[in-house]
C-alpha positions, -999 to 999 in steps of 0.1 A, spaced: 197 -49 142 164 -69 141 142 -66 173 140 -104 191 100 -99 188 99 -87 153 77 -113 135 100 -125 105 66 -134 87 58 -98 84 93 -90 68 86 -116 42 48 -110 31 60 -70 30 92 -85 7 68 -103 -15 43 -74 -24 74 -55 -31 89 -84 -53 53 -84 -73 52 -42 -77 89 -40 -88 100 -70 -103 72 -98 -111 48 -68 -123 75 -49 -148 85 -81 -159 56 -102 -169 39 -68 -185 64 -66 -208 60 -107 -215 23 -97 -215 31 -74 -245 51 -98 -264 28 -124 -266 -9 -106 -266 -27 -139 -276 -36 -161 -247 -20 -141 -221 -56 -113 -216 -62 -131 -182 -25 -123 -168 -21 -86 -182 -53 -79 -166 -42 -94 -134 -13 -73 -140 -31 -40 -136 -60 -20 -118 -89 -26 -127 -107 4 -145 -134 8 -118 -156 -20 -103 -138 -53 -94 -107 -65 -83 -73 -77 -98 -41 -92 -81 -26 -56 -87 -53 -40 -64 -39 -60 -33 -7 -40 -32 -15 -9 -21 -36 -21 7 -11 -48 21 11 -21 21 -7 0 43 -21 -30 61 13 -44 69 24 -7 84 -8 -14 110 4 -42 120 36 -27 136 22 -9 162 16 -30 181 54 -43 184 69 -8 180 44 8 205 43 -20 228 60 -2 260 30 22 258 8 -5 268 27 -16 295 27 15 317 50 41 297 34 74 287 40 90 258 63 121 257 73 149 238 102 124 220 68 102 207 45 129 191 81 146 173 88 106 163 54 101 147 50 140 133 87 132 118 77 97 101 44 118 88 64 145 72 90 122 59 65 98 42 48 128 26 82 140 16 91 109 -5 55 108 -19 59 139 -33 95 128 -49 78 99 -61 46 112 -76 40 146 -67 64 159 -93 84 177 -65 120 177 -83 101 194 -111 105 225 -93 75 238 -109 51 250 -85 23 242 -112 25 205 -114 30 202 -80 10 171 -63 6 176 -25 -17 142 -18 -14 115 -46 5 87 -32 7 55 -15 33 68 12 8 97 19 -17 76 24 6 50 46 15 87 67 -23 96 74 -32 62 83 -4 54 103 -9 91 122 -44 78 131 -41 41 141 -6 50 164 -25 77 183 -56 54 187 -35 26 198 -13 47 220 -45 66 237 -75 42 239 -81 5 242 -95 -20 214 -131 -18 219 -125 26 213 -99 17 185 -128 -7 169 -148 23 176 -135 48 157 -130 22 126 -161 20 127 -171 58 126 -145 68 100 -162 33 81 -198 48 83 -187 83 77 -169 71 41 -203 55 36 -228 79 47 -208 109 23 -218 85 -3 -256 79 6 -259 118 11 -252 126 -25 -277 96 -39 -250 66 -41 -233 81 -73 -204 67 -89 -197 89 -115 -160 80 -118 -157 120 -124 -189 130 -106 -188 112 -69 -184 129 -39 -145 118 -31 -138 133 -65 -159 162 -64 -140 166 -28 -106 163 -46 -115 185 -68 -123 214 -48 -98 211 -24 -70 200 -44 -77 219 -78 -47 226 -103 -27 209 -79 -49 174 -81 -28 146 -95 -43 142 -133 -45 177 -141 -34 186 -175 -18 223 -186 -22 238 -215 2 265 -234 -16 294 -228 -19 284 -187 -50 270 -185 -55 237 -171 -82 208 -166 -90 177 -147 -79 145 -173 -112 119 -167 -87 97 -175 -76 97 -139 -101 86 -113 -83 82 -82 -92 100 -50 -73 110 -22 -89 134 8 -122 117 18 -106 87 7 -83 88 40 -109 76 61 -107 46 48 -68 45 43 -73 51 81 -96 20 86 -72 -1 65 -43 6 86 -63 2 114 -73 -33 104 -36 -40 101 -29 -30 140 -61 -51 148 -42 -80 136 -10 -73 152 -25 -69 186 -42 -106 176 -7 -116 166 11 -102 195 -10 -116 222 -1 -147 244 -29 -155 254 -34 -179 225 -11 -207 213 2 -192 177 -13 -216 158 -45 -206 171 -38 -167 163 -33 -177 129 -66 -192 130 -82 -159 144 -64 -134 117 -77 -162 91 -109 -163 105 -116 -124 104 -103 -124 70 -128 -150 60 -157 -127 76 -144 -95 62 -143 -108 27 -173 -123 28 -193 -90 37 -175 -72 13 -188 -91 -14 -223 -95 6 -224 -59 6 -210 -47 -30 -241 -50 -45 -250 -18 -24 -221 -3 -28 -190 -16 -56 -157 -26 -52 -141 5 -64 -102 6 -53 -96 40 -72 -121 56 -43 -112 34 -17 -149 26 -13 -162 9 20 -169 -24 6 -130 -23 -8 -117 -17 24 -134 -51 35 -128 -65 7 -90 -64 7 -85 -66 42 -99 -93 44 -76 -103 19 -46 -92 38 -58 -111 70 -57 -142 50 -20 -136 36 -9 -125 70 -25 -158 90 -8 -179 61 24 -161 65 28 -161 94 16 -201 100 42 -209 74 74 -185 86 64 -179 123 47 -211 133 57 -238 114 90 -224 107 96 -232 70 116 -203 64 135 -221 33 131 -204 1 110 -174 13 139 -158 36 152 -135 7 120 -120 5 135 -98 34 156 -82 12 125 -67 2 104 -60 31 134 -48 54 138 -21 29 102 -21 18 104 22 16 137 20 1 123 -5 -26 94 15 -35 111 49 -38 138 36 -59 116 12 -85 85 43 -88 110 76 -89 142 60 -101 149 52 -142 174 25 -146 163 23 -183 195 37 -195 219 17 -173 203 -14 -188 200 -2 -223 240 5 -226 241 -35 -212 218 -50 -241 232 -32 -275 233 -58 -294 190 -63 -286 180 -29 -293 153 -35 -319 145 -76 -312 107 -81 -298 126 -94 -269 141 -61 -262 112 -46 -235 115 -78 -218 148 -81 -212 150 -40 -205 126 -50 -178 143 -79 -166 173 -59 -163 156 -30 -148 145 -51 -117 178 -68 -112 195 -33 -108 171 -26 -79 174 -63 -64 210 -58 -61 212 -26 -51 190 -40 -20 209 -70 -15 241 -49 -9 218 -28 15 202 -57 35 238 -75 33 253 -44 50 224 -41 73 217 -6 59 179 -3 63 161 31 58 138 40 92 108 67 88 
């Protein structure tokens, strides 16, 4: 059952960065790829950007960890009010940990390989969600804003001082959270590519980082409880804390841009001016959000997005690890070979996974970590 505090606006902005990852994404790629000619501003919406810069595609990852901040302050709540945590809390959060790094691993680390070789222990959005959740819920739980703003801070100017220590290079293959990847990670690394004989190396292809990237995964989340403590106070009419999250999102975008000529927007990294970059970002969708659902109360036409963001996890694990290519393939015979094939395998790809979450929210099945 829903809690009676549970902000319904949070629900729907999580539902609707699921909706673009698994069902808007798939299927306007494949339009994308029908129709090349006049549709190069959309397909590279559609997609990270290669290094510097920022596309619409960028902004899920960190609303996803974002939006996992924001919950602490709701789910944590009695630990404000005089409770202290137990033995039950640290097994709760160390079990949510393990569990998100379990499904990462299904997801992307290649653990149903069974192959010990192309095992990927850290390359995931649900890993990152894990560490950044661990920090911000212990923060939150142990200290009060102005040491939770604190330590933001430190892990901000830590990212950023690794950086200035090795000369400000961005070497996509030669920085220091790659070089850090590198060495810790190794053969294990996610973009690592074996040979026959057993020899392996690091595909430049793949630029992502992972290990001193946490900081900031850490920050981001942390941003996210920052605005649920904003959202969750009433001391403030909720008009006016929609004013405050949209006014911090205004300031955090603006000094990320201020500052990227300094230091890029890089999301593969995770760089510093990123992190302000698109939390500023998510600031702005949550104050809208939740001025629209929350506050105002125009709830039509956005409600089903819940059948998204109630089973947010659930969403992501099936549309990344799960193919439904064959299902939809023995639906469309009779379009095997038409240019409208893709798109329609796409289409039907992403209905698959719709319904299967509509039965799930309808049933009130929702997965916990």
């Amino acid at each position: 059952m829903e809690r009676k505090d549970r902000l319904e606006s949070l629900d729907v902005l999580r539902g609707a960065d699921m909706f673009l990852l698994l069902f808007i994404g798939p299927v306007l790629k494949s339009v994308c790829k029908l129709f090349p000619d006049g549709t190069a501003w959309l397909s590279h919406q559609l997609q990270h950007v290669n290094w510097e810069g920022f596309a619409t595609w960028d902004i899920i990852m960190p609303l996803f960890l974002f939006l996992s901040g924001i919950t602490i302050p709701f789910s944590m709540a009695k630990y404000k009010e005089g409770v202290k945590p137990d033995g039950k809390f640290y097994l709760k959060l160390l079990k949510r940990f393990c569990l998100l790094f379990l499904l990462g691993w299904i997801v992307q680390g290649n653990l149903l390989l069974l192959d010990w070789k192309q095992f990927h222990p850290y390359a995931n959005t649900l890993q990152a969600i894990a560490v950044g959740y661990v920090v911000a819920a212990l923060l939150f739980v142990h200290t009060d804003t102005k040491w939770q703003i604190s330590a933001a801070v430190l892990l901000f100017a830590a990212y950023w001082i690794a950086f200035c220590c090795t000369g400000m290079n961005l070497d996509p293959q030669d920085n220091v959270a790659m070089t850090v990847d590198k060495a810790v990670l190794g053969s294990h690394r996610d973009g690592v590519e074996w040979a026959a004989d057993g020899g392996w190396r690091f595909m430049k292809r793949y630029k992502y980082t992972w290990i001193l990237s946490s900081l900031n995964f850490a920050v981001t989340v942390l941003l996210g409880c920052f605005a649920g403590q904003v959202l969750k106070s009433g001391k403030r009419s909720p008009a006016a804390r929609a004013g405050i999250v949209a006014g911090i999102g205004v300031i955090l975008v603006a000094a990320g841009l201020a500052l990227s000529p300094v230091f890029p927007i890089i999301k593969k990294i995770w760089s510093s001016t990123m992190t302000l970059y698109s939390g500023g970002i998510c600031f702005l969708l949550t104050a809208l959000t939740y001025y629209i659902v929350d506050v105002r109360g125009w709830r039509k036409g956005l409600s089903w997005l819940k059948i998204y963001g109630m089973n947010a996890i659930t969403a992501y694990c099936l549309g990344e690890a799960v193919m439904f290519d064959s299902v939809s393939a023995s639906l469309l015979p009779a379009l095997e070979g038409t240019a409208v094939y893709p798109v329609m395998i796409a289409l039907v790809n992403a209905l698959i996974l719709f319904f299967i979450l509509l039965i799930m929210y309808r049933r009130k099945w929702f997965l916990k970590v």
